[in-house]
C-alpha positions, 0 to 999 in steps of 0.5 A: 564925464562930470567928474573931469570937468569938476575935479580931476586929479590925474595928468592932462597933456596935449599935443597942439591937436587932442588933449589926453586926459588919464584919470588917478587910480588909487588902490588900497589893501587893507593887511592882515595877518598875510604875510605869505599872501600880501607879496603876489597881492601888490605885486599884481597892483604893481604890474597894473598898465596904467601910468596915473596908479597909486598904491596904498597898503594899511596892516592893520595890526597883524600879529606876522610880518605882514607890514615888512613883507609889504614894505619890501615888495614896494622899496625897490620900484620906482614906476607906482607911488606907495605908502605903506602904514600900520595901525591897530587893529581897527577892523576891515571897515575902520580901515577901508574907510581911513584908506579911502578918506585919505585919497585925492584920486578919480577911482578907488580899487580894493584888493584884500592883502590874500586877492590878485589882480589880473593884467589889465583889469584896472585899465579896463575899468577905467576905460569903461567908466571914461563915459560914466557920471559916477562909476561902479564896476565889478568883473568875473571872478576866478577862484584859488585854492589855498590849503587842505581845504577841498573847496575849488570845485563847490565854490565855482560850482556854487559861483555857476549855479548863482550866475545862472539864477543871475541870467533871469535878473534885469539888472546887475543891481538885483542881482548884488542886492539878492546873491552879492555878485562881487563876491568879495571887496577886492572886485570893486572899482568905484568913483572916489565921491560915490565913497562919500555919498554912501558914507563908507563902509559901515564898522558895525559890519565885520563881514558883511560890510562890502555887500552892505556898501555896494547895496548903498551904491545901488541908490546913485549908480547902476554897477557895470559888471565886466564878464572877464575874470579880473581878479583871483579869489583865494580860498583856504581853509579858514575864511570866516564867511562860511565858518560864522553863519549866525554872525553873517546872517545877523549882519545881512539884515543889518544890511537890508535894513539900511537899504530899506530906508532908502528903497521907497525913495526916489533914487538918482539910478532909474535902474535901482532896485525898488517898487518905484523902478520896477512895480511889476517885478519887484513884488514878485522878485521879494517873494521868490529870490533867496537872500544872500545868508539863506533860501528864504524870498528876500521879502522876508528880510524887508518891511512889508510896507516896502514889499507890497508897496504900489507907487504912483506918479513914478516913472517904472523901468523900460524893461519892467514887464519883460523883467518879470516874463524872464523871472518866471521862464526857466533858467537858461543853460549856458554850458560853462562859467565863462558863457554864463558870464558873456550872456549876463552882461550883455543881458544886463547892458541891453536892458542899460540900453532901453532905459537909457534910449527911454524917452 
């Protein structure tokens, strides 16, 4: 792994025969307004098996006690070092981006104040990425209903509906740049200095941000998706992503603008999703996969210029030709999230296989 032998911030020991090295996980939650949710929230950072773990909470002017209900969940341990600040309100973006740029850490982990962690999550990820240059991994998700608001049922059946549409994707990439697999920032586990390639996460984005940073990651590395459910998403009657529709879909295209210009580029990720990695199946995917924000082929939302381009001299994905035979077969049953997971990850990891065995 690049990142030990260039900078390394966790703890190095040795017994005379093997040298362990445990790299430095700092998890940032940005706080609002969950003063009822914020407890369970750092209490499962706090449970995390992982001995080089930080903690850093950011309430970012809430109107609650968001910020002392924080500080008491963090006063009396002694196992994870916390720091736990409050601003004013500068927005989700704003916030993440001083949490982060503050961090002298391997790995950053996101966990909005009103998510959990499950056990073990962030030592699997950290496990997984020991072997990466550069690291992002999501995981399976699980869903909480909080509140009146008689959304469980449409949001797993909405969450297995888009894993299916998933199964028929090359890669985990495609399938964060058409349906946002993550689902929400609180499932992102990224190296420290993809944060800087990318440039963070944009403040011009109130909602959409965390998709449009994971899209700029696409460019320098191919995310690893875990089929785990290691985290919990709450839902409750006042999520803003389904209340302002305008809102979102004018910040998605914001989104896909940015990821145009750098899509006809060469990128560090041969697995990237652009006409250069996939000529054969990109054209096609752009006139016929939704968007994020609506029903309409993505290709809609990009330039023309990008949709119909013909690249010469590149180097095309391994699985390019199979990728489009799989997009036009029909979908696959898989008889429950759980399995749906299990075959899309190890879709995607085969497909990780060919072009990293490619010669």
């Amino acid at each position: 792994m690049v990142r030990l032998a260039k900078h390394f911030t966790g703890t190095i020991e040795t017994d005379g025969r093997q040298t362990v090295r445990t790299p430095k996980i700092t998890v940032v939650i940005p706080g609002y307004n969950h003063e009822d949710f914020i407890g369970p929230a750092i209490r499962s950072v706090l449970a995390q098996d992982w001995s080089e773990l930080e903690l850093h909470v950011m309430d970012d002017g809430s109107n609650d006690d968001t910020f002392a209900a924080a500080e008491r969940e963090v006063e009396n341990q002694t196992s994870v070092q916390c720091r736990v600040e409050r601003q004013e309100n500068q927005g989700s973006s704003r916030t993440l981006n001083r949490l982060i740029e503050r961090t002298d850490t391997d790995y950053v982990a996101i966990l909005n104040s009103d998510d959990r962690y499950a056990t073990g999550r962030l030592r699997q990820f950290a496990q997984r990425a020991e072997a990466e240059e550069l690291f992002f991994g999501i995981s399976g998700i699980d869903f909480h209903e909080d509140g009146e608001c008689g959304d469980l049922a449409q949001f797993e059946e909405w969450y297995t509906s888009k894993l299916q549409m998933f199964s028929r994707l090359p890669t985990c990439g495609f399938a964060q740049l058409t349906g946002n697999l993550s689902v929400t920032s609180s499932n992102f586990f990224f190296s420290r200095e993809l944060f800087d390639l990318t440039g963070g996460f944009e403040p011009r984005l109130s909602l959409s941000q965390d998709w449009d940073f994971s899209i700029k990651t696409l460019r320098w590395v191919e995310p690893i998706f875990l089929p785990e459910k290691l985290m919990t998403y709450r839902i409750h009657p006042d999520n803003t992503w389904r209340r302002l529709v305008d809102v979102r879909r004018r910040q998605c295209e914001l989104a896909l603008q940015d990821y145009a210009t750098w899509a006809m580029q060469h990128c560090p990720n041969t697995l990237a999703p652009t006409p250069e990695n996939w000529p054969k199946f990109f054209p096609f995917f752009s006139r016929v996969c939704g968007t994020l924000f609506s029903t309409d082929p993505i290709g809609n939302s990009l330039p023309t210029d990008l949709v119909e381009s013909v690249t010469a001299g590149g180097t095309a994905a391994a699985g390019d030709q199979a990728a489009l035979a799989r997009l036009l077969a029909p979908a696959p049953e898989f008889g429950g999230t759980d399995n749906a997971l299990e075959a899309i990850a190890a879709h995607w990891q085969a497909v990780r296989k060919i072009e990293t065995d490619k010669p």
